[in-house]
C-alpha positions as CSV (number, residue, x, y, z in Angstrom):
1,X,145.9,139.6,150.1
2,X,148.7,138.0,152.0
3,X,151.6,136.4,150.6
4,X,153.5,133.8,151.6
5,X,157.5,134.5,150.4
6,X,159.2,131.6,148.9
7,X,161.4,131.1,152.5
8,X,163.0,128.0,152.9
9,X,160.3,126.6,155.2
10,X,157.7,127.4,152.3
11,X,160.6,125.6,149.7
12,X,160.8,122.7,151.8
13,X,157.0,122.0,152.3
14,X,156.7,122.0,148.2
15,X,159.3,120.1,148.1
16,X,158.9,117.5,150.4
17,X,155.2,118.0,149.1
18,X,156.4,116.7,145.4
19,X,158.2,113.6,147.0
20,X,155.2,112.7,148.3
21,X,152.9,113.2,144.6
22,X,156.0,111.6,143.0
23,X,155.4,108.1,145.6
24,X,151.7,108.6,144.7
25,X,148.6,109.1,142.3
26,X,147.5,112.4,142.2
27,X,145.0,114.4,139.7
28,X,145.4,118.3,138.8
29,X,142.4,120.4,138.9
30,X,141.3,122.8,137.0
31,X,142.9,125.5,139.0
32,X,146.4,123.2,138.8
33,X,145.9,122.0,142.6
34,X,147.7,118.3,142.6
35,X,145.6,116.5,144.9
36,X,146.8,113.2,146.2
37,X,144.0,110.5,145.5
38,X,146.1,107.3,146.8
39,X,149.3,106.5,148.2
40,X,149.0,102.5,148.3
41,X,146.0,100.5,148.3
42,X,142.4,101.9,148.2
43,X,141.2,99.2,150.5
44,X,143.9,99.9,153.1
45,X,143.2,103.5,153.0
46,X,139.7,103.1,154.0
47,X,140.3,100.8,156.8
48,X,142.8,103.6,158.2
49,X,139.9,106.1,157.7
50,X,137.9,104.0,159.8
51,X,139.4,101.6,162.2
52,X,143.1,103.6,162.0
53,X,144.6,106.4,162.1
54,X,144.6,108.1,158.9
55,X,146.8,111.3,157.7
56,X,144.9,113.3,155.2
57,X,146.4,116.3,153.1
58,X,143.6,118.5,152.6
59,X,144.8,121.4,149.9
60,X,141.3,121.6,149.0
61,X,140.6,123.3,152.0
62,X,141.4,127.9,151.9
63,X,141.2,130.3,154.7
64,X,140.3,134.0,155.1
65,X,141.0,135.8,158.3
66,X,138.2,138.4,159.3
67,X,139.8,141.1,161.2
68,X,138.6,144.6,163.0
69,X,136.0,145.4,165.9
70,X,132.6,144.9,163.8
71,X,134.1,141.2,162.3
72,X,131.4,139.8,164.1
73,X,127.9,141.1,163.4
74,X,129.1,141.8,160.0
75,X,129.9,138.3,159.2
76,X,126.6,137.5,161.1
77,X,124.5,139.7,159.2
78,X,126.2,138.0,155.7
79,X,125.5,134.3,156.6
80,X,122.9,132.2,158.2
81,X,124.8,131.6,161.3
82,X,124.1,132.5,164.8
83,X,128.0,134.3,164.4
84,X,127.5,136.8,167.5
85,X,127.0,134.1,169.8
86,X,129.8,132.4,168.7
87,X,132.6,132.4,171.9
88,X,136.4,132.2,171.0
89,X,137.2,128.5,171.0
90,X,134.3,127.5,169.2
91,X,132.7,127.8,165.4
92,X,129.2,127.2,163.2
93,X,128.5,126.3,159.8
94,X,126.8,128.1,158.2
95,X,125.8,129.6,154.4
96,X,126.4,132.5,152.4
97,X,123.3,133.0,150.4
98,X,121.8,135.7,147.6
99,X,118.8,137.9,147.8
100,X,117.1,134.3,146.4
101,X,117.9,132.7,149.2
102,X,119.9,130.1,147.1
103,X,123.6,128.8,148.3
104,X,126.6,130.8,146.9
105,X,129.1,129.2,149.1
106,X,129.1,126.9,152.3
107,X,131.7,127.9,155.2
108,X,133.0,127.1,159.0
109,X,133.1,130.5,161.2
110,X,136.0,129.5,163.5
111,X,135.9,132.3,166.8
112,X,139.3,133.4,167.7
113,X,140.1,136.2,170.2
114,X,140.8,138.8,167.6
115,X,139.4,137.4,164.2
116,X,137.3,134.9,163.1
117,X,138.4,132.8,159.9
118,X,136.2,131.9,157.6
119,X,137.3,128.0,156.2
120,X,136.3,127.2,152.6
121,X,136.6,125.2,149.7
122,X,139.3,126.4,148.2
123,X,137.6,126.8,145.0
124,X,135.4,129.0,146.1
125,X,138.2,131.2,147.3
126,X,138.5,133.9,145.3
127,X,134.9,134.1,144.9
128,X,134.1,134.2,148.2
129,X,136.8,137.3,148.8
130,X,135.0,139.0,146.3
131,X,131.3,138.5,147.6
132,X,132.6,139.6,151.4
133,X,134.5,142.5,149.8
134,X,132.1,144.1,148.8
135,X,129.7,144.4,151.9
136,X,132.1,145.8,153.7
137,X,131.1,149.6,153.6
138,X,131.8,151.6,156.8
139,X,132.3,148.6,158.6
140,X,135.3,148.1,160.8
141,X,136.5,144.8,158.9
142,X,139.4,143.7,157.0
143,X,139.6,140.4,155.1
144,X,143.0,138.3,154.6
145,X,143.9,135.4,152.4
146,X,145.7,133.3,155.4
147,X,145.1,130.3,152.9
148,X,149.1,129.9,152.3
149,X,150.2,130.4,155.6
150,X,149.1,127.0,156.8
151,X,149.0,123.5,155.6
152,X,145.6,121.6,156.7
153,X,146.3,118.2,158.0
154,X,143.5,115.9,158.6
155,X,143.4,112.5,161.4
156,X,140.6,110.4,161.3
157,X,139.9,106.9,162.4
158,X,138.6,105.1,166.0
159,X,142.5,105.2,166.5
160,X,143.0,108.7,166.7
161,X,141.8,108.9,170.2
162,X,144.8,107.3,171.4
163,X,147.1,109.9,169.0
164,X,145.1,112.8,170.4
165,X,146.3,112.1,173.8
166,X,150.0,111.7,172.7
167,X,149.6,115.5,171.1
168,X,148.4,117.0,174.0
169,X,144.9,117.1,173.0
170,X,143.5,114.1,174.3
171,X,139.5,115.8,174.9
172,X,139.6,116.7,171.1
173,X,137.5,113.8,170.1
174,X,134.6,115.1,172.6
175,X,134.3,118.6,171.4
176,X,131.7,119.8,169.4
177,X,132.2,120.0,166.1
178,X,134.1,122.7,165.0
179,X,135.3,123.3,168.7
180,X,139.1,124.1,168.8
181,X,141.8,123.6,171.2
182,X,146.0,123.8,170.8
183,X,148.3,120.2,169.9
184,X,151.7,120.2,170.7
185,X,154.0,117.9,167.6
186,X,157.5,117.8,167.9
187,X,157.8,120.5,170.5
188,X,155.8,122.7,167.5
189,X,152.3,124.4,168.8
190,X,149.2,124.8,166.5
191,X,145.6,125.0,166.3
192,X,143.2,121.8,166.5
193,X,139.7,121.6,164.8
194,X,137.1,119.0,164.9
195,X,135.8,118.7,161.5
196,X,134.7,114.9,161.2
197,X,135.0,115.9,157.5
198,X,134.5,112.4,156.6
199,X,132.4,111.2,159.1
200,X,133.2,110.8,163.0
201,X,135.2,111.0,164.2
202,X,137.9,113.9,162.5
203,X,140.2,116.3,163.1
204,X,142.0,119.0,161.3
205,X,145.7,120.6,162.2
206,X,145.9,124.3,160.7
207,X,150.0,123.8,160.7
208,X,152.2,127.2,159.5
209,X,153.7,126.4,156.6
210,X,157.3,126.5,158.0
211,X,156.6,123.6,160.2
212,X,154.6,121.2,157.9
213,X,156.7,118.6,156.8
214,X,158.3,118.2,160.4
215,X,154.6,117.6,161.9
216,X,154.4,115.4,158.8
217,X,157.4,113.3,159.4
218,X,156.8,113.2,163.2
219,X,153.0,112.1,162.7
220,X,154.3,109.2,160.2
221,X,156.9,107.8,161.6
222,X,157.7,104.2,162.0
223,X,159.0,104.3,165.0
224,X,155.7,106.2,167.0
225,X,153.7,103.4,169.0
226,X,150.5,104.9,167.3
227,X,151.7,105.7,164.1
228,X,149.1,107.5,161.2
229,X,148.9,106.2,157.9
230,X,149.2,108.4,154.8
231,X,145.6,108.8,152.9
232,X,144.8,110.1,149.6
233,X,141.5,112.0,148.5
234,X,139.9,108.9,146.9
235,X,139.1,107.0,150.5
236,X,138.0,110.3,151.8
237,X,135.2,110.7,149.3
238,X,134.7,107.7,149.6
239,X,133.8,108.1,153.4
240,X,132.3,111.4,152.4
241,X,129.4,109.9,150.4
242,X,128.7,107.1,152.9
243,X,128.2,109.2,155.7
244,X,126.0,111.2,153.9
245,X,128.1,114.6,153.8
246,X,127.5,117.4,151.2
247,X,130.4,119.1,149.8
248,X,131.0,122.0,147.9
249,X,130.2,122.3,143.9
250,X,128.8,118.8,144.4
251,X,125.7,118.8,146.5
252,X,126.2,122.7,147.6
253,X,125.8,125.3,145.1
254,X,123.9,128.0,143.4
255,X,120.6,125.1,142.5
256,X,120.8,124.2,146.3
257,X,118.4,126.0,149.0
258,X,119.0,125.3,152.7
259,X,116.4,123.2,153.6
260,X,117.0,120.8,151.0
261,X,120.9,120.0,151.7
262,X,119.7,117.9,155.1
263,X,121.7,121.0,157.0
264,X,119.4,123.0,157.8
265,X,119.3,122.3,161.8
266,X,123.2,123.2,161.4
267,X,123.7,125.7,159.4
268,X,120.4,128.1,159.9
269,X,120.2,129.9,163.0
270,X,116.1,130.6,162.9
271,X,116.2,133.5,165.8
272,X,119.3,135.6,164.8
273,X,117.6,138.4,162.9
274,X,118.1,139.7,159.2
275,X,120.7,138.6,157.1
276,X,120.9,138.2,153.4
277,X,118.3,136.2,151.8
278,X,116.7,135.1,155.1
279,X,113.3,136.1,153.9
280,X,113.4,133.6,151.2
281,X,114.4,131.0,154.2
282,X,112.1,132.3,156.4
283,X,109.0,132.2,154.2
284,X,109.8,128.4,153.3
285,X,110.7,126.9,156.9
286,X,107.1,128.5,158.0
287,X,105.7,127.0,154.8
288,X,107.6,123.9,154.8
289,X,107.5,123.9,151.8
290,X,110.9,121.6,150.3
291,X,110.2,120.6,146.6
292,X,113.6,118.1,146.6
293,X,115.8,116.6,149.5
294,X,119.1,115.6,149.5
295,X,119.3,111.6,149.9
296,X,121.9,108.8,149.8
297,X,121.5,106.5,147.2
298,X,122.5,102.6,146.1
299,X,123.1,101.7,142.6
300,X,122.3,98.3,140.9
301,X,125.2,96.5,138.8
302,X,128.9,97.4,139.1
303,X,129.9,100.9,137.9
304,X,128.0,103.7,140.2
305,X,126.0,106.4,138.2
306,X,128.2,109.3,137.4
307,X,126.9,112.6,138.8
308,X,124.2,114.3,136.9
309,X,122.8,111.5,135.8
310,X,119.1,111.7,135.9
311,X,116.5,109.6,137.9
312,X,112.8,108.6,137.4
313,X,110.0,107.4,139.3
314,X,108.1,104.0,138.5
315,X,106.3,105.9,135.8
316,X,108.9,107.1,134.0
317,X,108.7,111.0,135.7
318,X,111.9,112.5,135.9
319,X,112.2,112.8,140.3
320,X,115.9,113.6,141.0
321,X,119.5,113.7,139.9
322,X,122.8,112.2,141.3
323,X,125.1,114.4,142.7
324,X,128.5,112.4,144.0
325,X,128.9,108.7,143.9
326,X,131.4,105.8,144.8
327,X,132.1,102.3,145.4
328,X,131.8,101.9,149.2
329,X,135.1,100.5,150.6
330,X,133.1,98.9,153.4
331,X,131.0,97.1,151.4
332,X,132.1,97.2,147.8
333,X,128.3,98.1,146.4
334,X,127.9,100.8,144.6
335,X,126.9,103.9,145.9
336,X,126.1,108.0,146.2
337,X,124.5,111.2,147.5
338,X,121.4,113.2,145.1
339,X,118.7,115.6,145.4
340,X,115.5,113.6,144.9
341,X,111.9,115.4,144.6
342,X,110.5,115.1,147.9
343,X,107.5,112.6,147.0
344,X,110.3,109.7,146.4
345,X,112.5,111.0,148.8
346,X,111.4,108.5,151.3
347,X,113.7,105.4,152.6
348,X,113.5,102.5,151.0
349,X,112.0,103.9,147.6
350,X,112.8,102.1,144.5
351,X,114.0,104.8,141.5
352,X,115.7,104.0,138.0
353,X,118.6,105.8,136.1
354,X,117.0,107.8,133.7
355,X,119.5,107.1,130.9
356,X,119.4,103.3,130.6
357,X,115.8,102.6,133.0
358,X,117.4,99.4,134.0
359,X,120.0,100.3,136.9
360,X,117.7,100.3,139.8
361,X,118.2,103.2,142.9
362,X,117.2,102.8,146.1
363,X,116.6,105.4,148.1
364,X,118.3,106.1,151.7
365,X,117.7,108.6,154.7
366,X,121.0,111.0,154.4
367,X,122.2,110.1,158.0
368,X,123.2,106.1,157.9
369,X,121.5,106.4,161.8
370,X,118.2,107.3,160.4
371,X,117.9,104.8,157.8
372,X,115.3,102.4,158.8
373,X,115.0,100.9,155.6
């Protein structure tokens, strides 16, 4: 595992780090991460999400580096991405599944010339290194905690376009997603990635720890003509669940099986060969056979359900559970992402919280531009 010395430049990212919790509200995890949830105004914060230009600190976010010549089919054989076919420059989401075919992790395989890393939730981290580790058997493949070297910034917001162009990256906005390129901040070089992790459209700055707060500071700064705004974790989520995203340990995990997350056309490669727990995969896509699907949802009254809070059909059946939820910034009603059994997992159907059978939940497609309810 690599390990990041306690340099200055490390010291003065924590540090100018802890100024910025200390102006803030933040919440500890139960790994200890402090995660920012709001600098200012909750309502502000979502209009620099989506009309702005929004600066997101995204510590949630690890990073292993996949290294020697047989990085690639290895990682392809271990995950339901098309990884082989993957040209530096360019990435795929994609799975890591069990011999059930169920979800242990979700990950982006970004393609560079000599590795690949493999981008995570970071609480999946060290469960993750183990899994890989231990397929690695005469392969020629290393695998490297780079999680510390680099601090993930995130832009978001229609504003960013202009922003991109000011970094020297002004196409970023039209790659694919998870397409890379190189942005140039104060005279400092680093890698680009569009993530649209909270809808489009997003980007995410892998910045080496010793030049973080400068990049910070230069991205921020009063003075810029487009200037970002600093964003905390609560907007995000917020954005997450109205667009419809999964996320890890919410809506992915060890329950989940492809087909049912809504990802399926993204993350399963359906022509790549054998890789672990395809025949699970396989046998269900040529079934189609999906017993839930993964739906967005609107709550009744003024609090949104809390996540596993049950859900029942008309006559009383138990058809689904919530999984993340919210009160939309853009609208201010309440609402959320669950799996829902996939007779009432139809646009426009009318379900109840299973705890009180008076909140009513209506059901929505998962992407806001197939809802045609």
């Amino acid at each position: 595992m690599t390990t990041v010395n306690m340099g200055p430049e490390v010291s003065d990212w924590m540090t100018f780090r802890r100024n910025l919790i200390a102006s803030a509200e933040a919440t500890t995890d139960e790994n200890g991460m402090e995660t920012i949830e709001r600098f200012g105004e909750l309502c502000e914060e979502y209009d620099a999400l989506a009309d702005g230009i929004a600066l997101v600190d995204r510590p949630d976010r690890a990073l292993l580096e996949i290294g020697g010549a047989d990085r690639a089919s290895w990682l392809h054989n271990l995950t339901t991405g098309n990884v082989k076919s993957i040209l530096p420059g360019d990435g795929c989401y994609a799975f890591a599944l069990n011999v059930q075919g169920r979800i242990l992790f979700d990950l982006n395989a970004l393609v560079h010339a000599d590795s690949i890393f493999v981008d995570i939730d970071r609480r999946f981290l060290e469960f993750a290194r183990e899994h890989l580790d231990k397929f690695i058997i005469m392969e020629d493949v290393t695998v490297t905690d780079r999680t510390d070297d680099f601090v993930r910034l995130g832009l978001s917001g229609t504003g960013i376009r202009a922003m991109l162009t000011e970094i020297g990256a002004p196409h970023a906005a039209t790659l694919p997603i998870l397409g890379q390129t190189r942005a140039h901040i104060a005279n400092l070089d680093m890698d680009l990635v569009r993530t649209d992790f909270c809808g489009p459209v997003a980007v995410e700055l892998f910045v080496p720890i010793a030049d973080a707060s400068t990049a910070w500071r230069h991205l921020t700064d009063p003075a810029r003509a487009h200037r970002a705004v600093p964003v905390g974790g609560e907007a995000v989520e917020t954005r997450r669940i109205e667009s419809g995203i999964p996320k890890s340990g919410c809506e992915i995990n060890d329950e989940a099986l492809p087909d049912e997350t809504g990802q399926f056309q993204r993350a399963v490669s359906t022509n790549k060969g054998c890789y672990l727990g395809q025949e699970i995969v396989e046998r269900m896509r040529s079934r189609s056979v999906v017993a839930r699907r993964l739906m967005r949802l609107a709550f009744s009254g003024e609090t949104p359900l809390p996540p596993g809070t049950g859900l029942v059909d008309e006559t009383g059946s138990s058809v689904g559970v919530v999984t993340s939820s919210c009160r939309s910034g853009g609208h201010g009603d309440c609402v959320g992402l669950g799996y829902v059994k996939t007779a009432s997992a139809v646009p426009g159907t009318r379900l109840r919280c299973a705890s009180d059978g008076e909140t009513d939940v209506i059901v929505a497609a998962l992407s806001p531009a197939d809802d045609m309810s």
